[in-house]
N, C-alpha and C positions, 0 to 999 in steps of 0.2 A: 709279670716280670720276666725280661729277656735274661738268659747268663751264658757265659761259656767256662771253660777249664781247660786248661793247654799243657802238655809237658812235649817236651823236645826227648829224643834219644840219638844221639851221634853212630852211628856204626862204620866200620872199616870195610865195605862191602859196597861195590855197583848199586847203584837206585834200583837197575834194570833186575837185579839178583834180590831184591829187597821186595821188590813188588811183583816178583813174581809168585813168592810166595801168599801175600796179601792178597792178591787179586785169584790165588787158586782154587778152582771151584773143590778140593779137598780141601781147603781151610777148616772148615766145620769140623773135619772128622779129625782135622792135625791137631787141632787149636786144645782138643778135649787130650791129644795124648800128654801134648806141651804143656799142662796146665792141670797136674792128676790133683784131686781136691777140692776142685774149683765146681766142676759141674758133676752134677747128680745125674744130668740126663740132658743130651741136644739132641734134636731130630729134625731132619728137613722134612717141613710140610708139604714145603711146596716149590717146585725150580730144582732147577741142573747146578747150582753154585752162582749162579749168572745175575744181572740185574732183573728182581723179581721174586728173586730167591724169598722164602716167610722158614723162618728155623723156631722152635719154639727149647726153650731152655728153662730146664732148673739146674738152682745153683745147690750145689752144697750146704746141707745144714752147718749153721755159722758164720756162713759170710755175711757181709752185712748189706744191710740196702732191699730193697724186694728182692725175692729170689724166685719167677717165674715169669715171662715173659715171652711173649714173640714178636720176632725183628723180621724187618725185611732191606734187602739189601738194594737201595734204590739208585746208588750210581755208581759204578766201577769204571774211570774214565784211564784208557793206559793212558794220553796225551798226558796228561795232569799228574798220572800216578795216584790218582786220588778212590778212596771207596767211602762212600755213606752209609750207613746203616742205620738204618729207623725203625725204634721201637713204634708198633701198629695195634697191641692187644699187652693189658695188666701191665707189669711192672711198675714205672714212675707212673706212668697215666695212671694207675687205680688211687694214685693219692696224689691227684692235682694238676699234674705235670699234663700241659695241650700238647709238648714238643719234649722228644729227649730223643737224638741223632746222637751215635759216634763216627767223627769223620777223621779219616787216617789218610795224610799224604806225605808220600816219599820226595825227600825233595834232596836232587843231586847236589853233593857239595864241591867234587871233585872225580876224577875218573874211576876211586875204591875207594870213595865217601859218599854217607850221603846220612842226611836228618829224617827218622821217622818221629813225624809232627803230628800227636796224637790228640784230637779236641771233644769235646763234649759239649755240645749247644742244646740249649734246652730253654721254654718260655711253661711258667707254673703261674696257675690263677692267682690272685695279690690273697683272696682266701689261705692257700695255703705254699703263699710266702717261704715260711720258714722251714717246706720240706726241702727249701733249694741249698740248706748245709748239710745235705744228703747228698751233692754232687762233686764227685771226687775224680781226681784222675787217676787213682789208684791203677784200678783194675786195665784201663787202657796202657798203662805204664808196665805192668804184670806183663802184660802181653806182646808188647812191643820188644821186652828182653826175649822174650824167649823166643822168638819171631826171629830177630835177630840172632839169638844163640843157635838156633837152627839150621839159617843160610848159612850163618858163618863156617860151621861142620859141615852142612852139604858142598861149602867150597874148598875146605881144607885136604 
């Protein structure tokens, strides 16, 4: 079984100021101050922040969902604005999941607008089907405000 999950967030902020943040190879280290609660512990395994990048993460006791996994970050395209990020090791994979990608693209709406289009694509063996009401766009949603809340202070 294919799925995705999509939430939209509008910002009052440049694409180019949106995505710069997104696409910085300090994301890793920002993402954890943006987000006190969330992770237990991220570490670069391996890579400069760049395509290639494997971070491996725990989350916080209490959140929900697997809480250990490592990503790697397989396209950060500036033309597109766009970044992938694919779980490689635990997390959804240890209970079923072939596929679970988070892909983030900034997409200009005006010359200080713009939509961060936050997705989650993921394909689970039909076995186990029903870990796929397990995929939320919560978390990608968390993170987009504060991404946002961020630039919009580094532009203030």
């Amino acid at each position: 079984m294919r799925g995705h999950v999509t939430n939209e967030l509008d910002v009052d902020l440049p694409a180019d100021d949106v995505w710069a943040v997104y696409r910085s190879p300090d994301l890793p280290k920002l993402i954890v101050e943006l987000q006190p609660g969330v992770f237990e512990k991220l570490d670069i395994v391996e890579g400069d922040g760049g395509v290639g990048t494997v971070l491996h993460i725990i989350l916080a006791s209490g959140v929900e969902g697997p809480r250990e996994w490592n990503e790697e970050f397989v396209e950060i395209n500036d033309e597109t604005r766009t970044k992938v990020v694919r779980q490689v090791k635990g997390g959804f994979l240890d209970i079923g999941f072939q596929l679970y990608e988070d892909v983030f693209k900034i997409i200009e709406r005006g010359p200080c607008s713009c939509t961060i289009d936050s997705s989650v694509f993921f394909q689970v063996e039909d076995k186990f089907e029903s870990n796929a009401s397990l995929i939320t766009a919560d978390s990608s949603w968390e993170m987009a405000k504060a991404i946002a809340n961020y630039a919009l202070n580094m532009n203030s």
